[in-house]
C-alpha positions in Angstrom: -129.0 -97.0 -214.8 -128.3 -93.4 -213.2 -124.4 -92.7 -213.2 -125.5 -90.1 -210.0 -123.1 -90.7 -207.2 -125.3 -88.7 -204.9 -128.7 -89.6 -202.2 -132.1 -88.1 -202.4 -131.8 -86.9 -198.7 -130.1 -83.0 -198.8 -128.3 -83.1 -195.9 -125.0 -80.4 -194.0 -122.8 -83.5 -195.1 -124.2 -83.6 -198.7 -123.6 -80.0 -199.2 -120.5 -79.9 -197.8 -119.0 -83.2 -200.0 -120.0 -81.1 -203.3 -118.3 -77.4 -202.0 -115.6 -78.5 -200.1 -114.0 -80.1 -202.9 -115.0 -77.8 -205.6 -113.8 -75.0 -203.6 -110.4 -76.6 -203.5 -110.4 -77.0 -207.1 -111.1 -73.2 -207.2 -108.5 -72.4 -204.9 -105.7 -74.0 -207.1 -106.1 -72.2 -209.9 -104.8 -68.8 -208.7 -101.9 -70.3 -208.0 -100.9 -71.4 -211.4 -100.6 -67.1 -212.0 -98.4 -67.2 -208.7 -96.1 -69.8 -210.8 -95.7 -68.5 -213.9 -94.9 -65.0 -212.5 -92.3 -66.4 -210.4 -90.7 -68.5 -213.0 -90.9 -65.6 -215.7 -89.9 -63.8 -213.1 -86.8 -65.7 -212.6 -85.9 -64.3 -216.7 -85.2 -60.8 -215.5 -86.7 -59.6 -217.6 -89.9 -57.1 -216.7 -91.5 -56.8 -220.1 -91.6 -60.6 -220.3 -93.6 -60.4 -217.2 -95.6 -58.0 -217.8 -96.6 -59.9 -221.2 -97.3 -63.3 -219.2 -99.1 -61.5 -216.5 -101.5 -59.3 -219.8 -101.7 -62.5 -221.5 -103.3 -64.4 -218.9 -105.7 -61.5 -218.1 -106.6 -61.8 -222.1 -107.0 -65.8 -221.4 -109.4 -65.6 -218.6 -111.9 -62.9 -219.8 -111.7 -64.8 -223.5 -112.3 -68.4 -221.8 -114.8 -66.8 -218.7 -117.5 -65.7 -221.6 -117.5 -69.3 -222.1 -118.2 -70.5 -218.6 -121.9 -71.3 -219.8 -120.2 -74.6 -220.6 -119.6 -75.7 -217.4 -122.5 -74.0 -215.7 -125.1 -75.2 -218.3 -124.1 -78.7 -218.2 -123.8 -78.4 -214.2 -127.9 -77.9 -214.7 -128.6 -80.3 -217.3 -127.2 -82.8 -216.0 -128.4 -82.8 -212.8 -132.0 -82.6 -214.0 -131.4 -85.7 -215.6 -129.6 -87.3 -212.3 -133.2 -86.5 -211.1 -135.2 -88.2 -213.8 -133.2 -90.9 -213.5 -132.4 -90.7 -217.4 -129.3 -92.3 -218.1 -130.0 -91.5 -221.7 -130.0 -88.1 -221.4 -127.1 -87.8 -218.9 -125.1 -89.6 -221.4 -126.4 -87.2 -224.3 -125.8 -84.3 -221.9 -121.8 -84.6 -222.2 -122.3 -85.5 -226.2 -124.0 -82.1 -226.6 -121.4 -80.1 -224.6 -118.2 -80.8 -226.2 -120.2 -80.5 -229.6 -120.6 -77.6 -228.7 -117.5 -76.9 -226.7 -115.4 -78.3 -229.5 -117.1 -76.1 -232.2 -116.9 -73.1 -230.2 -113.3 -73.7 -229.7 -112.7 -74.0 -233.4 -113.8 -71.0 -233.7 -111.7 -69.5 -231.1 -108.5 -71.0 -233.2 -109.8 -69.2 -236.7 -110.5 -65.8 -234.9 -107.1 -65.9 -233.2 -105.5 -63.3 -235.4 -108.7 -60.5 -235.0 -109.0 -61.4 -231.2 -105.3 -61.0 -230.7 -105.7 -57.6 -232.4 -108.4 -56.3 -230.5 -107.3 -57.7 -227.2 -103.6 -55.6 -227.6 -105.3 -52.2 -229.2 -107.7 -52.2 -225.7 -104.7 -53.1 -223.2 -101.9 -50.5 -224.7 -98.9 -51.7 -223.7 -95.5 -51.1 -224.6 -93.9 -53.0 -227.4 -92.0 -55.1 -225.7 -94.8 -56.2 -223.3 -97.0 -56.4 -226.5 -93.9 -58.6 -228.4 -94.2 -61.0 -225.4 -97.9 -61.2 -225.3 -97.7 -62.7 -229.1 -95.5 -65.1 -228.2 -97.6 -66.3 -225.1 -100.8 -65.8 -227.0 -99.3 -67.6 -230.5 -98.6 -70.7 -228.4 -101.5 -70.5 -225.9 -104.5 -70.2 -228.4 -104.5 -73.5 -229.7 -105.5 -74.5 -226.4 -108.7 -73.3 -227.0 -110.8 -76.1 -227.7 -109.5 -78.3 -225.2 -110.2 -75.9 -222.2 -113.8 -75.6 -223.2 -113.9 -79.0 -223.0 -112.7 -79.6 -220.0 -115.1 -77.1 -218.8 -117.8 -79.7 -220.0 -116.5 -82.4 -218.6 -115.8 -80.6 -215.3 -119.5 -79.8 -215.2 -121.0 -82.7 -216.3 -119.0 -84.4 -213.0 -120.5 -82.1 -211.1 -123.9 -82.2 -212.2 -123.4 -86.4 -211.8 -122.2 -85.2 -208.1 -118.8 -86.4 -208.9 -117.5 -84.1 -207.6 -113.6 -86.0 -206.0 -113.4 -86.5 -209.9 -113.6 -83.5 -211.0 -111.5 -82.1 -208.0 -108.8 -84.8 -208.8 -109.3 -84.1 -212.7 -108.9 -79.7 -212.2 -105.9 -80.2 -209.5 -104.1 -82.6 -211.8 -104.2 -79.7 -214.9 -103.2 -77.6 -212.4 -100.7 -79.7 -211.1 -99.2 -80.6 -214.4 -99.6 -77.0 -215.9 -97.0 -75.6 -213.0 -94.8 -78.2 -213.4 -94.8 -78.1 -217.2 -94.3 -74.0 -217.9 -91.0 -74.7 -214.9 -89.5 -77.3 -217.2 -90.2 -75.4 -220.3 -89.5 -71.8 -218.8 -86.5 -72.6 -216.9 -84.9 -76.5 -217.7 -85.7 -76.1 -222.0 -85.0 -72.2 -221.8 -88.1 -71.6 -224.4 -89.3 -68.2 -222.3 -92.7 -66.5 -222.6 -93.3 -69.9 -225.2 -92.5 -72.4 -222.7 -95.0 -71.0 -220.2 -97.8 -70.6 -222.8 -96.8 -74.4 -224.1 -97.0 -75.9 -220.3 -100.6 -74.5 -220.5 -101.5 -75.9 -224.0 -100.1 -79.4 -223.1 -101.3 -79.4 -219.6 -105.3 -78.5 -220.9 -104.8 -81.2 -223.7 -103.9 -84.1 -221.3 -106.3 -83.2 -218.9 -109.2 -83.1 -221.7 -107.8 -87.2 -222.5 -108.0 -87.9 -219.5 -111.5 -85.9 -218.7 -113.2 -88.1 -221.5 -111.3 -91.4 -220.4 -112.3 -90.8 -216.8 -115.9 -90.2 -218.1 -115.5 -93.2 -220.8 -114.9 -95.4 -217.5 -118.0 -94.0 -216.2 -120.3 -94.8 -219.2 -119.2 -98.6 -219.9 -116.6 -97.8 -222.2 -117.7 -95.6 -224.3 -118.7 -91.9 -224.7 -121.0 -92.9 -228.3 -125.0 -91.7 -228.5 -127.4 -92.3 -230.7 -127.7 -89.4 -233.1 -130.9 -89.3 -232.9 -130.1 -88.3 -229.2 -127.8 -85.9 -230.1 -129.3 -83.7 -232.3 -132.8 -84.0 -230.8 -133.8 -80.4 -231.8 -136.1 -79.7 -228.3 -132.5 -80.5 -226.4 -130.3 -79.1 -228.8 -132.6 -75.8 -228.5 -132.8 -76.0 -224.9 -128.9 -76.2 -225.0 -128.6 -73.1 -227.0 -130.9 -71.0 -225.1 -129.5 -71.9 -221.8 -126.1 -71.1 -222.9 -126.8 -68.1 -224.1 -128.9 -66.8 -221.6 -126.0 -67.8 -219.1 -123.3 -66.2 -222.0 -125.1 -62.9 -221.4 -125.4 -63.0 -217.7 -121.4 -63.3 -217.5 -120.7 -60.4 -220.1 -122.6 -58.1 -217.9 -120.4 -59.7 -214.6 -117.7 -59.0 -216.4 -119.1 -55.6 -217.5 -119.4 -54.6 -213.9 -115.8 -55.6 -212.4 -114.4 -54.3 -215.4 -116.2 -51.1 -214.6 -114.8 -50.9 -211.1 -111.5 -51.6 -212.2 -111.5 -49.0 -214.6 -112.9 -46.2 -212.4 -110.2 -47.0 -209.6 -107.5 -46.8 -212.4 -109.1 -43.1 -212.8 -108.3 -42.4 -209.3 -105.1 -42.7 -209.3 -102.4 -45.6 -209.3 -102.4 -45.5 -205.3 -106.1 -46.0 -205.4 -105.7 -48.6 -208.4 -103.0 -50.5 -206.3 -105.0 -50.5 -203.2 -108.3 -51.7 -205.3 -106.6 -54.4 -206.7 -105.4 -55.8 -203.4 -108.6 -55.6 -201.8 -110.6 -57.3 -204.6 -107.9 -59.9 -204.4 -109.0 -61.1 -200.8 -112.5 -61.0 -201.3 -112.0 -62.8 -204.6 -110.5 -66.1 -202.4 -113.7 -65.6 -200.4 -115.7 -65.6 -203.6 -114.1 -69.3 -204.0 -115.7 -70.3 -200.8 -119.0 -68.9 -201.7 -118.3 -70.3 -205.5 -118.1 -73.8 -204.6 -121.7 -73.5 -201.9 -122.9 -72.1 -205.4 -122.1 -75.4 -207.5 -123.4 -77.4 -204.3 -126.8 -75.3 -205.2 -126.4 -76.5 -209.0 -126.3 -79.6 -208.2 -128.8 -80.3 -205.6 -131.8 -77.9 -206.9 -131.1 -79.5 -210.5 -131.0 -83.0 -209.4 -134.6 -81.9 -207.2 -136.2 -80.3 -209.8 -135.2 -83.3 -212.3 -136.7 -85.2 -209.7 -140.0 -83.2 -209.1 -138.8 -82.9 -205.1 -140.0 -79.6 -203.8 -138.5 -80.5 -200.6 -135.0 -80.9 -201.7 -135.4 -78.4 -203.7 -136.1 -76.2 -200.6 -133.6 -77.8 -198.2 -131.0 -77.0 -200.9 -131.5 -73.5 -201.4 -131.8 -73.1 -197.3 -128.5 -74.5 -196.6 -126.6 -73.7 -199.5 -127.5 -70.0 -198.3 -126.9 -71.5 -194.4 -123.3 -72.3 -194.6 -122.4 -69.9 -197.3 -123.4 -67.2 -195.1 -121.5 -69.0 -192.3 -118.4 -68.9 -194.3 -118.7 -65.6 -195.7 -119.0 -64.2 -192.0 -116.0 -66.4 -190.8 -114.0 -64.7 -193.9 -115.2 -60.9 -193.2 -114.2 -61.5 -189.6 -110.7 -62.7 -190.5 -110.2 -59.8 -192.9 -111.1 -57.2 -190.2 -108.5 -58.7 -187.6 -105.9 -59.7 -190.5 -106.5 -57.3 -192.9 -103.7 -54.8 -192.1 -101.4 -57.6 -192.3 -102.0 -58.7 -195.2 -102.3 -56.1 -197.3 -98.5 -54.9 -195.6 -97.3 -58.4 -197.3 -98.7 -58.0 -200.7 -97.1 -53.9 -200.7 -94.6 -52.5 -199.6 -95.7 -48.8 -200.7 -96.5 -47.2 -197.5 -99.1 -44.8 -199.8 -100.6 -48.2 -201.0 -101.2 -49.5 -197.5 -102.5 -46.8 -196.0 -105.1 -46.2 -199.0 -105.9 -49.7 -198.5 -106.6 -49.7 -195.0 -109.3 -46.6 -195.7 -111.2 -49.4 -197.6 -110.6 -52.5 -196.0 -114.1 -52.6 -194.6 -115.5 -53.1 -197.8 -113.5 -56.1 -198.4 -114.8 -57.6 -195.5 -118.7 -57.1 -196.3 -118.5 -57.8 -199.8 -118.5 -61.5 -199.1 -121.5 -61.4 -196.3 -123.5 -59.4 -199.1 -122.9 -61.4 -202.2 -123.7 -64.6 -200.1 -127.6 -64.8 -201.4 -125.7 -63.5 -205.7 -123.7 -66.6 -205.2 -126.0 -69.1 -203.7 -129.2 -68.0 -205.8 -127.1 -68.2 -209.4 -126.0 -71.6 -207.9 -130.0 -72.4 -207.6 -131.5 -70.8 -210.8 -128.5 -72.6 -212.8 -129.5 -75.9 -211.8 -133.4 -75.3 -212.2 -132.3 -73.5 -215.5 -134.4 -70.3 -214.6 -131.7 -69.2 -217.0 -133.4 -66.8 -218.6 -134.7 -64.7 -215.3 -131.3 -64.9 -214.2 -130.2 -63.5 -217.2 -132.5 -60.4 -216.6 -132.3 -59.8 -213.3 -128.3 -59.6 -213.4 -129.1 -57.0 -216.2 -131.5 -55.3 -213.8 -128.9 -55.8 -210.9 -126.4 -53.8 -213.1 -128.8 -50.7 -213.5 -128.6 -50.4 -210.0 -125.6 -50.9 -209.8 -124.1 -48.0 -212.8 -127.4 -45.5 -210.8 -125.6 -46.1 -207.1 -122.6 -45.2 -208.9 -123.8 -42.2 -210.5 -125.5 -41.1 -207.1 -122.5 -41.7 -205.1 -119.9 -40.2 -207.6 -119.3 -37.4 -205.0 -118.2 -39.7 -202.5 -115.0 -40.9 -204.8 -113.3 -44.9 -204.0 -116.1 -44.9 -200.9 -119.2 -44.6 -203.7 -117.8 -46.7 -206.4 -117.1 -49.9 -203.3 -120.9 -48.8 -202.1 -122.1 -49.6 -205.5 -119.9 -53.1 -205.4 -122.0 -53.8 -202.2 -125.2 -52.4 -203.6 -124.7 -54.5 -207.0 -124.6 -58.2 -205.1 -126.9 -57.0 -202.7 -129.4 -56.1 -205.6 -128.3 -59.8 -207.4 -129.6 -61.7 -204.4 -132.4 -59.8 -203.3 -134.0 -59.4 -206.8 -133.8 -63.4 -207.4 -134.7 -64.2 -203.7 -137.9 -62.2 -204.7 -138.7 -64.2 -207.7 -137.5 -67.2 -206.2 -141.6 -68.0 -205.0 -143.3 -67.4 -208.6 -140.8 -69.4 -210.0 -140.9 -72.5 -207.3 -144.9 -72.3 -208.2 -144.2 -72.6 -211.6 -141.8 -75.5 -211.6 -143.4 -77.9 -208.9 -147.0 -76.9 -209.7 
């Protein structure tokens, strides 16, 4: 029997059960950065910060190449939600922490040429750098657990579980904060003690990810190996994941891009950059979590062979993430000013910032089809024309740049808004050919 916690009928109320919570789950983990900054902090010491806060930079770009995990198994899972195969939803989580846990492995025997390379591209002092070791010597051995917690995490999703999986990312969370305090602060072990709350808090959340999902399978997480290593599955896998793998390294490309050309503009221009991509990135949580209600419902539809809820998910996944996304650029246009006063208190900052604070409101309202469409080719696993129309999305992107060189920080944000708007209009126009394809 199906483990799918989820109706046919795609309905406001289904959409909203799978974003609100997953958007939640989002919004809590910024705040473990806010935590561990304020109880390094609390050391006095400025390299030590400096080293948590470039350590967990190196942490997220290492562990978001790897985000396939969760969004592959998002998509394959719900496919087989749709089928009605509990055989192959069951198999689904088998493959992914095979893969997860192997991946991970690898992570663990690479840590030494990874830690090089990641120091030699950031340039920091020696003392930041000293700091970073300690924090990253601790902190890597966490490796296999996180990616599979990112399986678990979406193979919950894809079941449309998602209060479990918002219970399951909270309690790391939860645990993580509380853990790197004790450490930090009560057991005095410093940069260590933060990097150890994180390693401890990923492997007891991984436990209790596979008991959770344990409870959900009978008892037991076993499948035939047969199952397992069915070689059309296992390739499918594969493919999927690294189609998706190559999708997020030209993302990453792209931010990292902007982040480096406002760092050529100056540190005023740098500063006020950062603050404004900060407040559209909690509006990107919003429009991240309509996404994985996308996943879900176009998987679970296409699984099912049901053009129509295929089609009722795509139009209000779009619907509400729009009506968010507007809610969020209105907020920041009547707001704006005061927040970007509390997160500086540089009066060059804030007035650089308040030049571009525009731009922090549209980015949300254009990246509303990016989001919702990489949501919906996910869950059909279109992976590869996502793959190559992000790629395609990116030449447009580096050409607006080029064009608009002249026009400084105003032509690299134009590109930004040219680069989603180019992401959801280049899928929303293969969006028909591919429908035909899948549903005949």
């Amino acid at each position: 029997m199906s483990l799918a916690a989820v109706s046919g009928d795609v309905t406001h109320r289904r959409v909203l059960a799978i974003a609100l919570p997953m958007t939640l789950a989002h919004l809590t983990t910024p705040l473990l950065g806010v935590v561990d900054a304020a109880v390094v902090g609390r050391l006095g010491s400025a390299s030590m910060l400096g080293g948590v806060a470039l350590a967990a930079v190196i942490f997220d770009m290492l562990f978001w190449v790897f985000g396939f995990l969760r969004m592959g198994t998002v998509g394959l899972a719900a496919q087989a939600v749709g089928r009605r195969d509990a055989v192959e939803e069951r198999a689904v989580l088998a493959r992914g922490l095979l893969v997860a846990g192997a991946l991970g492995l690898l992570i663990v025997l690479l840590r030494t040429p990874i830690e090089s390379a990641a120091l030699s591209l950031a340039g920091a002092s020696d003392e930041v750098n000293a700091a970073v070791r300690d924090y990253y010597a601790v902190r890597i051995f966490a490796a296999p657990f996180t990616l599979a917690n990112y399986v678990v995490l979406g193979w919950l999703v894809g079941l449309g579980r998602t209060g479990r999986a918002l219970a399951l990312q909270v309690g790391i969370n939860f645990l993580n904060m509380v853990l790197s305090a004790a450490l930090v602060l009560g057991a005095g072990w410093g940069v260590a003690g933060s990097a150890a709350g994180t390693l401890v808090a990923e492997i007891a959340g991984a436990v209790a990810g596979l008991v959770l999902c344990a409870a959900l399978l009978g008892g037991r997480l076993g499948v035939a190996k047969a199952v397992l290593l069915d070689k059309a599955r296992l390739s499918q896998t594969v493919m999927l994941n690294r189609d998706i793998m190559i999708r997020t390294a030209a993302l990453m490309f792209a931010f990292s891009f902007f982040a480096a050309q406002g760092a050529r503009a100056g540190d005023v221009t740098l500063a006020a950059n950062a603050i404004l991509q900060n407040m559209v990135m909690v509006a990107a949580y919003f429009l991240d979590g309509f996404a994985t209600a996308a996943e879900q419902i176009c998987g679970s539809a296409v699984g099912a062979r049901r053009k129509s809820d295929f089609s009722a998910g795509v139009r209000l996944s779009i619907v509400w993430g729009f009506a968010f996304a507007v809610l969020a650029g209105v907020v920041y246009l009547v707001t704006g000013p005061a927040i970007v006063d509390a997160m500086s208190t540089s009066p060059e900052v804030r007035a650089e910032a308040r030049i571009y604070l525009l731009y922090a409101a549209l980015l949300p309202v254009a990246g509303v089809t990016a989001y919702a469409f990489d949501g919906v080719y996910i869950g059909a696993l279109w992976s590869r024309d996502m793959r190559n129309l992000m790629i395609a999305s990116l030449v447009v992107y580096l050409a607006v740049f080029l064009a608009l060189r002249p026009l400084g920080n105003h032509g690299l944000w134009l590109a930004m808004l040219a680069f989603l708007l180019a992401r959801g209009g280049f899928q929303a126009l293969r969006l028909p050919t591919l429908v035909r394809r899948t549903f005949g």
